[in-house]
C-alpha positions as CSV (number, residue, x, y, z in Angstrom):
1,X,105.2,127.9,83.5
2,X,108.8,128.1,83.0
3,X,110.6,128.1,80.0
4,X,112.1,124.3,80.4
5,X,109.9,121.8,82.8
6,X,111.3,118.8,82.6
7,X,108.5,117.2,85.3
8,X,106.0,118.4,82.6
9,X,107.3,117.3,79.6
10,X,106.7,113.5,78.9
11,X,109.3,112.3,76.9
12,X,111.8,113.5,80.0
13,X,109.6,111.0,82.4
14,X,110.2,108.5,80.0
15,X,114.0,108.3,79.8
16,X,113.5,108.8,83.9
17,X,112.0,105.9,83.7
18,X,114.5,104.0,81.6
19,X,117.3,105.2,82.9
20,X,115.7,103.5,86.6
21,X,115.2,100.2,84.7
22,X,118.4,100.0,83.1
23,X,120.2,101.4,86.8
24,X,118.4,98.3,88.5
25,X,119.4,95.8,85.9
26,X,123.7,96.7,86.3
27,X,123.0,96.4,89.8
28,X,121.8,93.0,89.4
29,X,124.8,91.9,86.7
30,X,127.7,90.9,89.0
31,X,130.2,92.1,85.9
32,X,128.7,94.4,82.9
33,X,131.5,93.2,80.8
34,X,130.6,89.4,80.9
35,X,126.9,90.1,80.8
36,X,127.7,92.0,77.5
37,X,130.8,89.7,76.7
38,X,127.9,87.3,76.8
39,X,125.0,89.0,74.7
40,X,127.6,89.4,71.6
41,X,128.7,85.8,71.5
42,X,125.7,84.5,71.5
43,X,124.4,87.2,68.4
């Protein structure tokens, strides 16, 4: 095994992961900046 596998090491296929999720949710937000305009107003 190498020194570094990142497809072996869980924690890396977990920020894969989230990184995916949060990719797919911008492209869903017409504008970031009033989705999170939004979010603090309403905090």
């Amino acid at each position: 095994m190498p020194p570094y596998s990142p497809d072996l090491n869980p924690i890396e296929q977990a920020w894969a992961i989230l990184k995916k999720k949060v990719t797919d949710l911008l492209r869903e937000v017409p504008n970031v900046f009033e989705c999170l305009e939004c979010f603090f107003k309403t905090k």
